[in-house]
Rosetta silent file (secondary structure, phi, psi, omega in degrees, C-alpha in Angstrom):
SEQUENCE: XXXXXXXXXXXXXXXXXXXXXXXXXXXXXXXXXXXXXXXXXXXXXXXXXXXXXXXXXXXXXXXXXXXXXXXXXXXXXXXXXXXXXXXXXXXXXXXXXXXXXXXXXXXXXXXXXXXXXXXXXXXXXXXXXXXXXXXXXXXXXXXXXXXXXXXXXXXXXXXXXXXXXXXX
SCORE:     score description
SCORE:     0.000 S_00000001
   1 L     0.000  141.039 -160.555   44.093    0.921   35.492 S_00000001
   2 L  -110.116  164.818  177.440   41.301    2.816   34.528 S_00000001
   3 L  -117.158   91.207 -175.195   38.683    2.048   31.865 S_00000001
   4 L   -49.071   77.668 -165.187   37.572    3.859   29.264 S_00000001
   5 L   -64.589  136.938 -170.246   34.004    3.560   28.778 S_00000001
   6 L   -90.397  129.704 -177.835   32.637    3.192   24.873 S_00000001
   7 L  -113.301  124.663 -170.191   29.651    5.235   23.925 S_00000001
   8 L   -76.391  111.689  166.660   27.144    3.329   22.048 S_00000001
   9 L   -94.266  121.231 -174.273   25.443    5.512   19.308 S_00000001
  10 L   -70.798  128.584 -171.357   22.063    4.020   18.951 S_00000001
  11 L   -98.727  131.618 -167.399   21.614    3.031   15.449 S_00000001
  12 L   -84.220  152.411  169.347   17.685    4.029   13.570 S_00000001
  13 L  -119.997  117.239  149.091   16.411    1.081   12.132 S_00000001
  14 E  -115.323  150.169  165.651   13.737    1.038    9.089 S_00000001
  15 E  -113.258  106.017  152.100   11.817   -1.436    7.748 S_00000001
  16 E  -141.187  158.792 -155.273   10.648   -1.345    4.267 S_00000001
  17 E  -104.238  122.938 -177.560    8.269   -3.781    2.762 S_00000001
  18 E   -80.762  150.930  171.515    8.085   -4.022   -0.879 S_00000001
  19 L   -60.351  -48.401 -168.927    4.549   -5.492   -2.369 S_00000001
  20 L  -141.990 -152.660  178.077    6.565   -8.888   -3.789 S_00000001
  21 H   -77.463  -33.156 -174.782    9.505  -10.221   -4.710 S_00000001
  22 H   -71.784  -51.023 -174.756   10.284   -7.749   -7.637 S_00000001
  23 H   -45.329  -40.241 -169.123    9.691   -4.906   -5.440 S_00000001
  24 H   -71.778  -34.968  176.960   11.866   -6.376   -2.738 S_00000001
  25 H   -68.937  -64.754 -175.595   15.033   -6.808   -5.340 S_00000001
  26 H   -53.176  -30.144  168.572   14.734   -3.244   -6.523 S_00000001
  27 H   -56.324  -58.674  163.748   14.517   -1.729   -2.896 S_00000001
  28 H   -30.067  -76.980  158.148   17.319   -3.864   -2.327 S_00000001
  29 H   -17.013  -56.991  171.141   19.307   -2.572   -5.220 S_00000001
  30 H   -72.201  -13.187  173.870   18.534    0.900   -3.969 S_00000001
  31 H   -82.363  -43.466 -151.121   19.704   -0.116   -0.748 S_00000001
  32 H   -68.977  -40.918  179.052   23.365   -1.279   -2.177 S_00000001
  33 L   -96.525    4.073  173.139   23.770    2.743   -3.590 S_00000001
  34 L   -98.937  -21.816 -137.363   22.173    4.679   -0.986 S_00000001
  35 L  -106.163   93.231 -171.602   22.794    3.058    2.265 S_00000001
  36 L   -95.638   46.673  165.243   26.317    3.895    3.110 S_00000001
  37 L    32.482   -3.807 -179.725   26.552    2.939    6.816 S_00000001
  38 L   -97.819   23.770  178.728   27.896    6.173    7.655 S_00000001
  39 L  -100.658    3.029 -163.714   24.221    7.264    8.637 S_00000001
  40 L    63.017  -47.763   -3.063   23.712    5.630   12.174 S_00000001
  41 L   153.160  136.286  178.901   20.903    4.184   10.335 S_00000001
  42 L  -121.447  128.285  165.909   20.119    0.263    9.751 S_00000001
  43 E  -120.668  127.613  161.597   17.898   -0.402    6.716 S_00000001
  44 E   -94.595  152.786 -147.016   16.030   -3.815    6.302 S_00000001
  45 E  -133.045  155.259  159.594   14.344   -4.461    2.870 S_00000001
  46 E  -158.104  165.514  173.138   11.536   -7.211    3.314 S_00000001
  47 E  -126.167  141.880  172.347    8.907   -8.415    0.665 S_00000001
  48 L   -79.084 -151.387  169.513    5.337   -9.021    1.145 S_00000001
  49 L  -111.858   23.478 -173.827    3.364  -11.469   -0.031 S_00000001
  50 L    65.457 -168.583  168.854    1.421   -9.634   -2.766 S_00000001
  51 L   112.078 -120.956 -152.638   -2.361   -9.415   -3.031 S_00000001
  52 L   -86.840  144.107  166.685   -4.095   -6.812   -1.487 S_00000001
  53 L   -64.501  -23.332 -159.265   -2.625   -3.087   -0.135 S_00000001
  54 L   -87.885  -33.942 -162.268   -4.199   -4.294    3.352 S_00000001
  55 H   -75.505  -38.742 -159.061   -1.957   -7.796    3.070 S_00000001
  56 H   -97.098   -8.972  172.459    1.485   -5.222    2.369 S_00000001
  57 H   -96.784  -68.294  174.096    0.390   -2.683    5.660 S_00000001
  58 H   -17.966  -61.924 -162.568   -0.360   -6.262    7.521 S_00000001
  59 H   -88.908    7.063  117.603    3.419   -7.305    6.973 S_00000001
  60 H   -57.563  -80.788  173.406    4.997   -3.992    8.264 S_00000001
  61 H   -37.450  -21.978  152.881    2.621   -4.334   11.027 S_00000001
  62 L   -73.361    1.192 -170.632    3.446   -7.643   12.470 S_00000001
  63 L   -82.247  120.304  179.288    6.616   -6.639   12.422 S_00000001
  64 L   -86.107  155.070 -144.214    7.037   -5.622   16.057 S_00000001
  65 H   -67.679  -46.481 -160.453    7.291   -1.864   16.188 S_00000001
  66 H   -72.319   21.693  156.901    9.873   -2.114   18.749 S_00000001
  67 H   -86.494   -8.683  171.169   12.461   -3.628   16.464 S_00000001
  68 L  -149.351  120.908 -172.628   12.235   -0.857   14.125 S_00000001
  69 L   -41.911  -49.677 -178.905   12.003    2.901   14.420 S_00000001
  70 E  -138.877  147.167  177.900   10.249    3.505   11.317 S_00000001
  71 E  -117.698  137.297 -177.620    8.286    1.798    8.799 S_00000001
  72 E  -159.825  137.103 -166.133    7.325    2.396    5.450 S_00000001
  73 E  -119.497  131.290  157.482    5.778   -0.013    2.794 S_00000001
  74 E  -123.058  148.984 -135.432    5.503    0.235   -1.296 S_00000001
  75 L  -152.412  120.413  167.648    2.556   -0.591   -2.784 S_00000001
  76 L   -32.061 -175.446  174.004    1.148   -0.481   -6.422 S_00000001
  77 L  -137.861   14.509 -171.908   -1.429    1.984   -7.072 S_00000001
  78 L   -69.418  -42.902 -179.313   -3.310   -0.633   -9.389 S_00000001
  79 L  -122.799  144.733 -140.531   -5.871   -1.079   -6.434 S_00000001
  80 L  -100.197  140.629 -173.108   -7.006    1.176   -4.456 S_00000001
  81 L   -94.638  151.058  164.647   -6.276    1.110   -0.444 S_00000001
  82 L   -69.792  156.791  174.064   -8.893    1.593    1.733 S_00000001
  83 H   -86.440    3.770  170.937   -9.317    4.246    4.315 S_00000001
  84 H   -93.718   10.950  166.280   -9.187    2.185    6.923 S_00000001
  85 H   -94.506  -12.450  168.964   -6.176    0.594    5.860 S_00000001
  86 H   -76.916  -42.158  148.717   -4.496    3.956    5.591 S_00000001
  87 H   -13.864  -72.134 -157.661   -5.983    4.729    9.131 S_00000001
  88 H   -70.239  -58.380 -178.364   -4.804    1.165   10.481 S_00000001
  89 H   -36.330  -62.423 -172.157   -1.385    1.972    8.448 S_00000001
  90 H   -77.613  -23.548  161.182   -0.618    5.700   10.386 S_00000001
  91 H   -31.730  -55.451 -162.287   -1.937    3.776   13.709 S_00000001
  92 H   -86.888  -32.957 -178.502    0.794    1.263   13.599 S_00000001
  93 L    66.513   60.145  155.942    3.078    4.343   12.125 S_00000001
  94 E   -58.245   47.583 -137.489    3.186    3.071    9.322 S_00000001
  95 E   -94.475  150.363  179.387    3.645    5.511    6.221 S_00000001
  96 E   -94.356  139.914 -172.642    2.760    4.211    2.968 S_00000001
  97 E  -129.770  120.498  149.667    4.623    4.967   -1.051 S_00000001
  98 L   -80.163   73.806 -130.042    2.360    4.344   -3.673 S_00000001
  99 L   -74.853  142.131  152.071    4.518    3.572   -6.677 S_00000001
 100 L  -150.317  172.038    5.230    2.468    4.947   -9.875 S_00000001
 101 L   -48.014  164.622  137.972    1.738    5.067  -12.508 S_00000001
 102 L    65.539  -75.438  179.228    0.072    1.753  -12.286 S_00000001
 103 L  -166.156 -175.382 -167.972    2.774   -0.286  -10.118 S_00000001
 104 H   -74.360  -20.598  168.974    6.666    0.003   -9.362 S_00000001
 105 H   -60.403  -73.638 -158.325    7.395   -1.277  -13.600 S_00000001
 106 H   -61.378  -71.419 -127.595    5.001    2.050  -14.863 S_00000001
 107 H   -85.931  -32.987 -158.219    6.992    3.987  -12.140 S_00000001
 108 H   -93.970   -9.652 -168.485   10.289    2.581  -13.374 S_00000001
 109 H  -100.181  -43.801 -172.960    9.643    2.592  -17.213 S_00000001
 110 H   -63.451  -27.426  157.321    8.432    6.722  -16.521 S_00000001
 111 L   -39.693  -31.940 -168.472   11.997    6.959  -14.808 S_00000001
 112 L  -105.613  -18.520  171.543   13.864    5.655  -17.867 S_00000001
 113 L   131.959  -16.534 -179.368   11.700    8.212  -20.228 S_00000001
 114 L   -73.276  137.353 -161.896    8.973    5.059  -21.236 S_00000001
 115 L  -107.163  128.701  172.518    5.378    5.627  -21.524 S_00000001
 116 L   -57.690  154.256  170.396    3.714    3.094  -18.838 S_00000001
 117 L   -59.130 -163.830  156.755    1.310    0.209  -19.998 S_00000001
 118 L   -90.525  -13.859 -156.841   -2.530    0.681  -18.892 S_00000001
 119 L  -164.022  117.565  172.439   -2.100   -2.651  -16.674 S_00000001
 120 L     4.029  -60.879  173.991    0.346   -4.046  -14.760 S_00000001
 121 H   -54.071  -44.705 -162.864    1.100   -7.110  -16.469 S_00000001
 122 H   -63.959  -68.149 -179.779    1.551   -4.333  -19.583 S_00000001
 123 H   -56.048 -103.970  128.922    4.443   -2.670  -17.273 S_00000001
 124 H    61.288  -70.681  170.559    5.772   -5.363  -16.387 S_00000001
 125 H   -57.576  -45.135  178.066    6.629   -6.783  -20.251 S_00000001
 126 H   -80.280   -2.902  155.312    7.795   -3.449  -20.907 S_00000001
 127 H  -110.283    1.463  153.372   10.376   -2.828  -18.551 S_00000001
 128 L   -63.605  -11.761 -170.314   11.618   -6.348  -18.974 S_00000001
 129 L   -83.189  -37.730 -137.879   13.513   -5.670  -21.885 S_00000001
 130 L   -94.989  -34.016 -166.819   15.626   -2.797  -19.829 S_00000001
 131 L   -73.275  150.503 -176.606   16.368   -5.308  -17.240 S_00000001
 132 L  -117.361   19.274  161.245   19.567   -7.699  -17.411 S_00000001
 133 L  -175.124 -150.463 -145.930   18.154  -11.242  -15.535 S_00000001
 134 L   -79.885  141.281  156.233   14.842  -11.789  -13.649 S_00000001
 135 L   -47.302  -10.965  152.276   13.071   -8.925  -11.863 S_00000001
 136 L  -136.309   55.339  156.010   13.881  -10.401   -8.625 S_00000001
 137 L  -127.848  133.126 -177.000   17.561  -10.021   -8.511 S_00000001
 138 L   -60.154  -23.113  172.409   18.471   -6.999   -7.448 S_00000001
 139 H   -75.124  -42.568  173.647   21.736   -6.615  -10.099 S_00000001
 140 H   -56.322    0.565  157.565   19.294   -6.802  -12.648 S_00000001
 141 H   -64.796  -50.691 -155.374   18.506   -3.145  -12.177 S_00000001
 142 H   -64.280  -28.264  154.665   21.706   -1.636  -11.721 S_00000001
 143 L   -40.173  -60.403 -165.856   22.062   -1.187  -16.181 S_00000001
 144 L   -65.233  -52.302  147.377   19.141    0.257  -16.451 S_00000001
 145 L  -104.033  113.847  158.935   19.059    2.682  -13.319 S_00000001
 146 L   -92.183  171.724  154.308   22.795    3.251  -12.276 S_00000001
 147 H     6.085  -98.008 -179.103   23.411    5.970   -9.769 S_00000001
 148 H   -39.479  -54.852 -153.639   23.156    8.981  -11.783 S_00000001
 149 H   -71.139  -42.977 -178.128   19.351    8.063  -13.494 S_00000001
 150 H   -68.796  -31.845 -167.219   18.046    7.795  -10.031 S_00000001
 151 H   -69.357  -48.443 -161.751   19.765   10.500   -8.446 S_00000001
 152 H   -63.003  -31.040 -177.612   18.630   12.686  -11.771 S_00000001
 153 L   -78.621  142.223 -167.683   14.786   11.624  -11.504 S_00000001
 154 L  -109.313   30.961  170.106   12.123   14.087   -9.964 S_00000001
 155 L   -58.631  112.946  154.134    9.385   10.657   -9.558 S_00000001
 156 L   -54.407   -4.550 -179.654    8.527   11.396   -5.729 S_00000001
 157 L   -77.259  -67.998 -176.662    8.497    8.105   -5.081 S_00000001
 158 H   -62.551  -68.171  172.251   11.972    7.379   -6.164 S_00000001
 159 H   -41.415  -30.684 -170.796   13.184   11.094   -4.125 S_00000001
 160 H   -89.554  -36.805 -171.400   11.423    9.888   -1.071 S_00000001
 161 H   -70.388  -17.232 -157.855   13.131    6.195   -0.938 S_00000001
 162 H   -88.619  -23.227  156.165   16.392    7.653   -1.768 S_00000001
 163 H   -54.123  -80.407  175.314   15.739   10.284    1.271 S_00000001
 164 H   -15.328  -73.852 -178.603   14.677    7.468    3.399 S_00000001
 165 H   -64.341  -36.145  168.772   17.581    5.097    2.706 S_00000001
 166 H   -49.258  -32.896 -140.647   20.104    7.726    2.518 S_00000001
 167 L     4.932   52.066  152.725   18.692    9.169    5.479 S_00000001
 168 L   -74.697    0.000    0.000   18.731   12.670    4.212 S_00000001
């Protein structure tokens, strides 16, 4: 009796690390409509711990590379990264999305048609209203963006994760 040997298609893995917790729910969320398993493709969503851009490159980077193919981290634009953390960032191969305006609420209120605050906190109150529970559950998105508004928006930010997860 003979055996048929089963050929393992090696499945890409990314990791990406959202700045917090809110960041981490919407990536999720974006994970539930892009990431259709029929990509070879693994995606893990993780959240940083906030602060600092150099704290959110840090927490992709301990991540050891050889558990994940590719990496990619999003990060406000409220504070400015250094170049050596973009330096340390393409080292580790790394690449970093800057959500702006402002942070990922100013990216997500210019998505829905919504003029961003000047300051985080400002984004933040103003896309809560859009939202249907707390900013870090990932169903609270899904009103607000379904399908179509993301597929329909030309934000590069929002085209590149949806490449990314999608792997298109």
């Amino acid at each position: 009796m003979t055996r048929k040997k089963l050929r393992r298609i090696k499945l890409a893995s990314l990791l990406i690390v959202g700045e917090g917790p809110d960041d981490e729910a919407f990536l999720s969320y974006m994970k539930t409509l892009y990431d259709d398993r029929e990509t070879n493709q693994h995606v893990t969503i993780k959240a940083g711990s906030g602060g600092s851009p150099k704290d959110v490159i840090d927490c992709a980077i301990q991540v050891r590379e050889a558990e994940f193919d590719k990496k990619y981290v999003l990060i406000d634009s409220d504070v400015k990264v250094e170049q050596k953390d973009f330096d340390k960032a393409r080292v580790h191969k790394v690449v970093i999305i800057q959500a702006s305006p402002i942070c990922l609420e100013g990216m997500l209120l210019e998505v829905l048609g919504c003029k961003a605050g000047k300051t985080n906190k400002a984004c933040k109150a103003a896309l809560k209203p859009h939202l249907t529970g707390t900013s870090t559950s990932k169903t609270s998105y899904a009103k607000a963006f379904p399908k179509a508004v993301l597929d329909k928006t030309t934000k590069p930010q929002i085209v590149s994760l949806r490449k990314i997860i999608s792997n298109s």
